[in-house]
Every structure is written in structure tokens, then in C-alpha cells.
DRENPATOR-823096 format. One record per residue: residue number from 1; residue in one letter; x, y, z of N, C-alpha, C in turn. Coordinates in Angstrom, 1 decimal, always signed. Last residue first. Layout:
<nodes>
{i->NUM | aa->A | neast->X | nnorth->Y | nup->Z | caeast->X | canorth->Y | caup->Z | ceast->X | cnorth->Y | cup->Z}
...
</nodes>
This chain:
<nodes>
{i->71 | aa->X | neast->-55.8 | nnorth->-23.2 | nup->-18.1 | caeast->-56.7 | canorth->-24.1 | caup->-17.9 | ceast->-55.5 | cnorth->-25.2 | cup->-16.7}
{i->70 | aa->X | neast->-57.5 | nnorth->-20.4 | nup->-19.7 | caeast->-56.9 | canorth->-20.6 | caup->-18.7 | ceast->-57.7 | cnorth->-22.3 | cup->-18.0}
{i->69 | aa->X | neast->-57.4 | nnorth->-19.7 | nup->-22.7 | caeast->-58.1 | canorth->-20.0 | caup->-21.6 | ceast->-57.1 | cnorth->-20.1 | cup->-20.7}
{i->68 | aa->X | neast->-57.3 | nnorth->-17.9 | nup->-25.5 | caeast->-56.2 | canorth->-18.6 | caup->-24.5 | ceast->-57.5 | cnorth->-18.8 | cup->-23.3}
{i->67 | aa->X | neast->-57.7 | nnorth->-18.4 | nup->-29.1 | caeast->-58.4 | canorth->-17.4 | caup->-28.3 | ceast->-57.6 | cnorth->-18.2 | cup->-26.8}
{i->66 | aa->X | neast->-57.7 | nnorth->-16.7 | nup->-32.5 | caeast->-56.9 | canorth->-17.3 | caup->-31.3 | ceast->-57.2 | cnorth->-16.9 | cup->-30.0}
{i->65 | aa->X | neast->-59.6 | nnorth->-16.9 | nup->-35.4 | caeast->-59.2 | canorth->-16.2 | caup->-34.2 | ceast->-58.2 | cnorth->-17.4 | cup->-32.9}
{i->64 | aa->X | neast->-59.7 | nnorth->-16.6 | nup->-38.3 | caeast->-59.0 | canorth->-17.6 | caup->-37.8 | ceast->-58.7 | cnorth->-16.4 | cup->-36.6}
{i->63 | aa->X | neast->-62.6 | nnorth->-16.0 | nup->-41.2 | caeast->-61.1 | canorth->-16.1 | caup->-40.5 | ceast->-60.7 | cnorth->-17.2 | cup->-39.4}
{i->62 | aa->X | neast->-64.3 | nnorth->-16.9 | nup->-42.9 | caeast->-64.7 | canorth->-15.9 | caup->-42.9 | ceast->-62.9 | cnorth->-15.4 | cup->-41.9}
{i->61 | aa->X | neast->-65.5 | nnorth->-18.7 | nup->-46.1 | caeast->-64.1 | canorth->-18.6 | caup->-45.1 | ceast->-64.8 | cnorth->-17.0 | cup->-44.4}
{i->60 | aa->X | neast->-68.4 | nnorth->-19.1 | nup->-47.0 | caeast->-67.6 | canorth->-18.2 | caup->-47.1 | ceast->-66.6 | cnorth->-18.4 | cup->-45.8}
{i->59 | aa->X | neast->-69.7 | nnorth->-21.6 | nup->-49.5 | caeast->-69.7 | canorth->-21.3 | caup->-48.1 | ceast->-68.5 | cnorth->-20.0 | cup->-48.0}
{i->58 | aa->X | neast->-71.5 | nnorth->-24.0 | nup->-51.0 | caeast->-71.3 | canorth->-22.5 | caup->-51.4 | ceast->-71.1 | cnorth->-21.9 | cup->-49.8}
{i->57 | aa->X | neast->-71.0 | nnorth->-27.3 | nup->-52.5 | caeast->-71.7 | canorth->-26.1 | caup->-50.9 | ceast->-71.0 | cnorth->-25.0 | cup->-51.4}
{i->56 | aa->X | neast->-71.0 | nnorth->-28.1 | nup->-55.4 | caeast->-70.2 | canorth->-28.2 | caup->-53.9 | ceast->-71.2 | cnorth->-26.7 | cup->-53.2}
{i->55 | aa->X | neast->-71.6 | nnorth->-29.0 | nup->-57.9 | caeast->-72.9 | canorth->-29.4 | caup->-56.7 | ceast->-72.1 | cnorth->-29.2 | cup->-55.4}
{i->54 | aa->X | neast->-69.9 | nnorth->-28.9 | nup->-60.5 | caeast->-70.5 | canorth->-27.7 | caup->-59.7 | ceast->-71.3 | cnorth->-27.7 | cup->-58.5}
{i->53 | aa->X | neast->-68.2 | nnorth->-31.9 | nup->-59.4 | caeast->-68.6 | canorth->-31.1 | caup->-60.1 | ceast->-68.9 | cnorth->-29.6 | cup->-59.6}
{i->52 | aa->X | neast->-66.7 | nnorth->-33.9 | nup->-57.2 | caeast->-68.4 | canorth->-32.8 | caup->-56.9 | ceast->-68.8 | cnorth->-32.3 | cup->-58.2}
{i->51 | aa->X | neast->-65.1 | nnorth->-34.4 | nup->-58.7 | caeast->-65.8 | canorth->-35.3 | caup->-58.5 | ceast->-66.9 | cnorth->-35.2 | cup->-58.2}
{i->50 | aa->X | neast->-63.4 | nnorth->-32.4 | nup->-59.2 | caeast->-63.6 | canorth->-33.3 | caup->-60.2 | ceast->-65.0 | cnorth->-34.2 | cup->-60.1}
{i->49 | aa->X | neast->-63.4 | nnorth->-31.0 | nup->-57.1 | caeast->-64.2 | canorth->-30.5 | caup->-57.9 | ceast->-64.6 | cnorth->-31.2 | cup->-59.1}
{i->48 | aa->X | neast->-61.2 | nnorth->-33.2 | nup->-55.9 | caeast->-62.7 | canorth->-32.9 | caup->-55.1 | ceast->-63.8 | cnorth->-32.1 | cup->-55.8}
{i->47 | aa->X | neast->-59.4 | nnorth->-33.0 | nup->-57.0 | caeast->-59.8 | canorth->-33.9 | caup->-57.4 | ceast->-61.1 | cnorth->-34.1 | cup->-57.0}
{i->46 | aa->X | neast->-58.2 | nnorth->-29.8 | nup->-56.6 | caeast->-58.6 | canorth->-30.7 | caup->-58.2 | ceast->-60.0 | cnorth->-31.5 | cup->-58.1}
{i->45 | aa->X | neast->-57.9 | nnorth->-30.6 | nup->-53.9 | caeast->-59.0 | canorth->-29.3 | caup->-54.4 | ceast->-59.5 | cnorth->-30.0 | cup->-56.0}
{i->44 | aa->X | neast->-55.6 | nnorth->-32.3 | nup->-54.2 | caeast->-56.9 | canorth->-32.8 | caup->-53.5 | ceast->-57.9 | cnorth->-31.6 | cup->-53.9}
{i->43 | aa->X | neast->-54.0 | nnorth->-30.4 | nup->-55.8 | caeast->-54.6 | canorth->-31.7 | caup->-56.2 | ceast->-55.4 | cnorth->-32.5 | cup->-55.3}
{i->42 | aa->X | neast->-53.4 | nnorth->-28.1 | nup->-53.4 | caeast->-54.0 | canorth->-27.7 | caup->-54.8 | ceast->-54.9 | cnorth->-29.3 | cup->-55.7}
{i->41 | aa->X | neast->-52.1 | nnorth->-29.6 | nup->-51.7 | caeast->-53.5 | canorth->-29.6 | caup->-51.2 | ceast->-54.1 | cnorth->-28.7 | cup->-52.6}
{i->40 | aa->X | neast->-49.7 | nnorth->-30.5 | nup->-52.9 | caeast->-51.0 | canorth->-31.5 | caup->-53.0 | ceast->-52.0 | cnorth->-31.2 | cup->-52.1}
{i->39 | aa->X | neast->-48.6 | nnorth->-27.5 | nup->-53.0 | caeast->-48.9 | canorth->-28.5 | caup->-54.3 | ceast->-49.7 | cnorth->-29.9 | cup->-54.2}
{i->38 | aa->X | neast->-48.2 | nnorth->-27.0 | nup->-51.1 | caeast->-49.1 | canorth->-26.4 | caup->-51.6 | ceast->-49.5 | cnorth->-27.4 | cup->-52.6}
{i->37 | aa->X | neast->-46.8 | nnorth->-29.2 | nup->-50.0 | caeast->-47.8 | canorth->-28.7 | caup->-49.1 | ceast->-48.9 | cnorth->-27.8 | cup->-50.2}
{i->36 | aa->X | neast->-44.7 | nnorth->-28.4 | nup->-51.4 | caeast->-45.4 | canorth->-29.3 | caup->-51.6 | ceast->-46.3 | cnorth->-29.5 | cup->-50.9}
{i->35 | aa->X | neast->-43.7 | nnorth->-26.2 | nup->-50.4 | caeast->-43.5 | canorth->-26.0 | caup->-51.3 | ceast->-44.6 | cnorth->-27.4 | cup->-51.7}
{i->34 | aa->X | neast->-43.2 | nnorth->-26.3 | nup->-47.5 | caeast->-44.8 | canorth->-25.6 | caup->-48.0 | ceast->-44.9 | cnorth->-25.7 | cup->-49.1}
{i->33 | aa->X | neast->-42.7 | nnorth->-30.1 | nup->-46.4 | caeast->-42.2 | canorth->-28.7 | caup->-46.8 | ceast->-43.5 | cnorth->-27.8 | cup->-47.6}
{i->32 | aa->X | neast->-43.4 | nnorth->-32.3 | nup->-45.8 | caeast->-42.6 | canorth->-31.8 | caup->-44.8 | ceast->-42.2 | cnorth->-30.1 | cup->-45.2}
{i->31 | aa->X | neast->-47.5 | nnorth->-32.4 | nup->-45.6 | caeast->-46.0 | canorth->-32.6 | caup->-46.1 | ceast->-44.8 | cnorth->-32.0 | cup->-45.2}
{i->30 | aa->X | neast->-50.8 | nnorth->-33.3 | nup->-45.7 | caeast->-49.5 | canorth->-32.9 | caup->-45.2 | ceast->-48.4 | cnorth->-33.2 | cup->-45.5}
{i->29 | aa->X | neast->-54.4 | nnorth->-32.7 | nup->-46.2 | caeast->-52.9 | canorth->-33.2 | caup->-46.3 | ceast->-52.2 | cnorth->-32.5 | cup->-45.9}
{i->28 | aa->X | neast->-57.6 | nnorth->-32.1 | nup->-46.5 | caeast->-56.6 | canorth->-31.5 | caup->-46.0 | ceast->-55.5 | cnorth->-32.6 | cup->-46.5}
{i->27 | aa->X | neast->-60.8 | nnorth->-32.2 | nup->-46.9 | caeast->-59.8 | canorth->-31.9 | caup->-47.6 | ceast->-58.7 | cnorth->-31.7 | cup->-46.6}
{i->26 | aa->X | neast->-63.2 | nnorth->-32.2 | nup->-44.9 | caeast->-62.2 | canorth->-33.5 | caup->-45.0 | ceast->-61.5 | cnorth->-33.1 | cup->-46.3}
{i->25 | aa->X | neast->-65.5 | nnorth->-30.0 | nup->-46.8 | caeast->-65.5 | canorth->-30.9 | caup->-45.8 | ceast->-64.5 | cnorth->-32.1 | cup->-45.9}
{i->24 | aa->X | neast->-64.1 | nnorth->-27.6 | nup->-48.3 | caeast->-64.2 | canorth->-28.6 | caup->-48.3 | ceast->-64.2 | cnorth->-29.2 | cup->-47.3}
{i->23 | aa->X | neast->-63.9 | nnorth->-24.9 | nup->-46.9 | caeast->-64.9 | canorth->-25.0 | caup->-47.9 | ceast->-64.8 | cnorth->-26.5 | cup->-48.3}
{i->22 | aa->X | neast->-61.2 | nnorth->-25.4 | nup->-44.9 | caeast->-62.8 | canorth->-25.5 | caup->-44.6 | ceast->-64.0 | cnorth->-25.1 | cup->-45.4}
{i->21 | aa->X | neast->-58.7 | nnorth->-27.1 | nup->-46.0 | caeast->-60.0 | canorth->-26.3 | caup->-47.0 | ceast->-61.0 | cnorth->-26.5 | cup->-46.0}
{i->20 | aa->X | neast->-55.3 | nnorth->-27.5 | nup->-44.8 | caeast->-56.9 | canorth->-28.0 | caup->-44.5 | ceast->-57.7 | cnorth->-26.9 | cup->-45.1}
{i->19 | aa->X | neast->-52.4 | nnorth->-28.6 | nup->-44.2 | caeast->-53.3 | canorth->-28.0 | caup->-44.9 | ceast->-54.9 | cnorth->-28.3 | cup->-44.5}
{i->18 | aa->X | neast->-49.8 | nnorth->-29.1 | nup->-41.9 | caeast->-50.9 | canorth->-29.4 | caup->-42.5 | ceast->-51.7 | cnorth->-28.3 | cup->-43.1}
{i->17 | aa->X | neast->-46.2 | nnorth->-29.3 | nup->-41.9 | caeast->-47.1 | canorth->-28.5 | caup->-42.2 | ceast->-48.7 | cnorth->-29.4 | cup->-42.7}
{i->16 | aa->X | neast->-44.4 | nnorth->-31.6 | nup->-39.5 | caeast->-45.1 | canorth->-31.7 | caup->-41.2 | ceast->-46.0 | cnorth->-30.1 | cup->-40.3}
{i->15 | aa->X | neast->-43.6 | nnorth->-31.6 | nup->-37.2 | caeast->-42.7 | canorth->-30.8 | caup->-37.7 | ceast->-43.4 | cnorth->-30.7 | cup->-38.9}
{i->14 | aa->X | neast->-44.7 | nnorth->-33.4 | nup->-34.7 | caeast->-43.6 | canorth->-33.8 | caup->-35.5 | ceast->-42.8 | cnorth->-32.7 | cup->-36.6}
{i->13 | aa->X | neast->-47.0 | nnorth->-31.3 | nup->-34.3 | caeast->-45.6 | canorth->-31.5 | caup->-33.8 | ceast->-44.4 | cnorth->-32.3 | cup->-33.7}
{i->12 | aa->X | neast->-47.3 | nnorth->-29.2 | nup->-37.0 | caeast->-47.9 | canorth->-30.3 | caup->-36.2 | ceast->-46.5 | cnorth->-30.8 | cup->-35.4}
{i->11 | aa->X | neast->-48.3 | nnorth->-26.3 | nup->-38.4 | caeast->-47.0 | canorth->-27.2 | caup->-38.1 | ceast->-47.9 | cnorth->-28.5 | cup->-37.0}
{i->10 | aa->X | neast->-51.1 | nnorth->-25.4 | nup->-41.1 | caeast->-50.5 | canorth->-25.2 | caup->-39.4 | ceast->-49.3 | cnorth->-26.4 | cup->-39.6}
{i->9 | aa->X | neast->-52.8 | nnorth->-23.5 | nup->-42.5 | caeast->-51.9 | canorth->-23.9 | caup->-42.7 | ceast->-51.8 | cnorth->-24.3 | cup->-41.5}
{i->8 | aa->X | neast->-56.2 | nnorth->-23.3 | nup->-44.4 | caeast->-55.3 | canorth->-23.0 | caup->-43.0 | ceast->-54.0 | cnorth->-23.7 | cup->-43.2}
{i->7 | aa->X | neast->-57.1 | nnorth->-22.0 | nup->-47.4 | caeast->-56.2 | canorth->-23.0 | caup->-47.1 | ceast->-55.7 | cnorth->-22.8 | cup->-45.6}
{i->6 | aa->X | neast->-59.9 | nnorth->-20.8 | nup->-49.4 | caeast->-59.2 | canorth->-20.5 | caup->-48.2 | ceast->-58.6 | cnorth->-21.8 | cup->-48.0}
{i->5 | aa->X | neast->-60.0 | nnorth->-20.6 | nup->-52.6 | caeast->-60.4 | canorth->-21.2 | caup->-51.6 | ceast->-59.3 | cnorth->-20.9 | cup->-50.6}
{i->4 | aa->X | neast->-61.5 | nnorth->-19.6 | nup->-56.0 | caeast->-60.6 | canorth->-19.7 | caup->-55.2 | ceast->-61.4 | cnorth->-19.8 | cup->-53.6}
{i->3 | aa->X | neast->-62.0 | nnorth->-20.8 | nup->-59.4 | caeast->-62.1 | canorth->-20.5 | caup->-58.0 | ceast->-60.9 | cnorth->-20.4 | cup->-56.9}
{i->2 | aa->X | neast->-62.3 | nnorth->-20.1 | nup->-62.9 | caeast->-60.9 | canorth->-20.3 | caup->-61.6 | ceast->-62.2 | cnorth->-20.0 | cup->-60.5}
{i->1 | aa->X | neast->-63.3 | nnorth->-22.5 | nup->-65.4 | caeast->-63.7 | canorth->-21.6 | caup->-64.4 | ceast->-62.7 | cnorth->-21.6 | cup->-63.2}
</nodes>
């Protein structure tokens, strides 16, 4: 069975890209490049359905707003 899952991406300020699955609670990693960045937040997803099985939360990404205060 294929699913599919929202991935945020962000730079951090040493310069690694982080990943993060907010359909998975505490999935995320980081690398220095997106090419691998993809590739082991795809193997944390693996290993988290491996282990949940089908008993994972059913939740819907919905987006990603940017919002500036003044501070």
C-alpha cells in the first residue's frame, strides 16, 4: 500500500536542511544536502510504519502560514 505524507523542509542555521512529518509525531532528520535529506526522512517514514503498522493516527497536513510580529 503507497501512502503519502507531507514533509516541511527548513535550513537551520548552521546550514543542514531539516525535515519533519507532522503526520508523524517526532519524525524528522537532517542532512547537509536535499538529496539525502530526502532519502532518510523517506527511511524514518519506512521504519515508523514498520513499527506502527496500520494503528497510525489519521491526520490531514493542512499548510504552512508565515506570520511577523512585531517584537
Amino acid at each position: 500500500m503507497t501512502r503519502a505524507f507531507s514533509v516541511i523542509i527548513e535550513r537551520d542555521s548552521e546550514g543542514y536542511y531539516v525535515a519533519t512529518v507532522p503526520e508523524l509525531c517526532g519524525r524528522h532528520t537532517q542532512a547537509r544536502s536535499l538529496d539525502a535529506l530526502i532519502e532518510r526522512i523517506r527511511e524514518a517514514i519506512e521504519l515508523c510504519l514498520e513499527v506502527a503498522g496500520k494503528e497510525l493516527p489519521s491526520s490531514e497536513f493542512i499548510g504552512v502560514q508565515r506570520i511577523w510580529v512585531d517584537a
